[in-house]
C-alpha positions as CSV (number, residue, x, y, z in Angstrom):
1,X,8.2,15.7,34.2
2,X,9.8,14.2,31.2
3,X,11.7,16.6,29.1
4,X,10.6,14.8,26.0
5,X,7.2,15.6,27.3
6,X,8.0,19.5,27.2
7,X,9.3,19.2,23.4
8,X,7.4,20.4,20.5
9,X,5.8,18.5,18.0
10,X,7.9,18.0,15.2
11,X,6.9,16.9,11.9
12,X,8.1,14.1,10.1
13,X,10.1,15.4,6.4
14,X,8.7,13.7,3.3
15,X,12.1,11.5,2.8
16,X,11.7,10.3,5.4
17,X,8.3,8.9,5.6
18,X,8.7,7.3,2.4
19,X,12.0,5.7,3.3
20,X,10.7,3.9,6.4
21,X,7.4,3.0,4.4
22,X,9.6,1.7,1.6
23,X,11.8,-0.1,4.4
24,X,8.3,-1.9,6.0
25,X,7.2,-3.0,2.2
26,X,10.1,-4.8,1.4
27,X,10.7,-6.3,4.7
28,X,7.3,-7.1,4.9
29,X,7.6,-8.5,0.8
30,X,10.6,-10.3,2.0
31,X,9.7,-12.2,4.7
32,X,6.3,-13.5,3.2
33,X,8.6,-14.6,0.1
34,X,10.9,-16.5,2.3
35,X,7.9,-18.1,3.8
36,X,6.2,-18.8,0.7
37,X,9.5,-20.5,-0.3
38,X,9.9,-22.7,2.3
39,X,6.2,-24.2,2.3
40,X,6.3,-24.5,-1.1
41,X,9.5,-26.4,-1.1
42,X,8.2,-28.2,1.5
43,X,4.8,-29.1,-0.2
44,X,6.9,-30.0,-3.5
45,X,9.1,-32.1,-1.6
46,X,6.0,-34.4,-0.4
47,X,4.1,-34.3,-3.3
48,X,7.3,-35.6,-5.3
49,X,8.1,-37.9,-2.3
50,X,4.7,-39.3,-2.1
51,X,4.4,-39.2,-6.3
52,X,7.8,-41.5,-6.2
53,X,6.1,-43.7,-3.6
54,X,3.1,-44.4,-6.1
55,X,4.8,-44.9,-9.2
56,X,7.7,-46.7,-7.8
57,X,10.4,-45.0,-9.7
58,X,13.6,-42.9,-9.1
59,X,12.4,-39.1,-9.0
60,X,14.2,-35.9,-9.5
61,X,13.9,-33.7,-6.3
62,X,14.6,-30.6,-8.7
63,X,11.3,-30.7,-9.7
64,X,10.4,-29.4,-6.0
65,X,12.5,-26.6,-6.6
66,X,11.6,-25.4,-9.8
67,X,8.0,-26.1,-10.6
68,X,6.7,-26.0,-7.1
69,X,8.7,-23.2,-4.3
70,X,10.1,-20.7,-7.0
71,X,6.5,-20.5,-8.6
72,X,4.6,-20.4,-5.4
73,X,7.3,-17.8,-3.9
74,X,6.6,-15.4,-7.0
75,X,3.3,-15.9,-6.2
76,X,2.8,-14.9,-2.5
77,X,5.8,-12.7,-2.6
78,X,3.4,-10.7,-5.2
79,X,0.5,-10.6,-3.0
80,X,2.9,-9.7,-0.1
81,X,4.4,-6.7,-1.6
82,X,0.6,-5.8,-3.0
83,X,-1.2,-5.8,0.5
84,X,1.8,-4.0,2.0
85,X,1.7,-1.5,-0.5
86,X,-2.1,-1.2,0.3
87,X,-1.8,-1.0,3.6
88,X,1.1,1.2,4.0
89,X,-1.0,4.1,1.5
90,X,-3.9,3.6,3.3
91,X,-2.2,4.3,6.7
92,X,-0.7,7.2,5.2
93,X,-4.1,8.6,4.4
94,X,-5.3,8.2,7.6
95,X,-2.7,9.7,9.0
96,X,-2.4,13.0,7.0
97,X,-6.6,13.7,7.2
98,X,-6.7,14.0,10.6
């Protein structure tokens, strides 16, 4: 028999539960902001590729940056770091009424 099978429960002290769910929310906010940036840099860099195309003049690829990826980065970063936050309290719950 394992001897980690023979060891008592032990319960989890309160730092510590809200470190490691503080940990997952800003990994979790991280990574979907680093996502968000790179589609959204992505989508600004073809929508000013293609808007050069059509008007036929010299365009300024900083526009990609700052009016489409930061924007659209805030912006699903936010929602991220919201549903993470839900989720995260909600498992909590469910884990301390049963």
């Amino acid at each position: 028999m394992y001897s980690t099978a023979m060891a008592p429960n032990k319960q989890r002290s309160t730092i510590s539960i809200v470190f490691t769910s503080t940990v997952r929310v800003l990994f979790t906010t991280l990574l979907f902001t680093a996502a968000g940036m790179g589609a959204g840099l992505f989508c600004g860099i073809v929508g000013t590729v293609i808007y050069g195309i059509i008007r036929g003049a010299q365009v300024d690829m900083t526009i990609s940056y700052k009016h489409v990826a930061i924007p659209a980065a805030i912006v699903i970063g936010s929602a991220a770091f919201i549903g993470a936050l839900v989720l995260e309290v909600r498992a909590h719950r469910q884990r301390t009424s049963l």
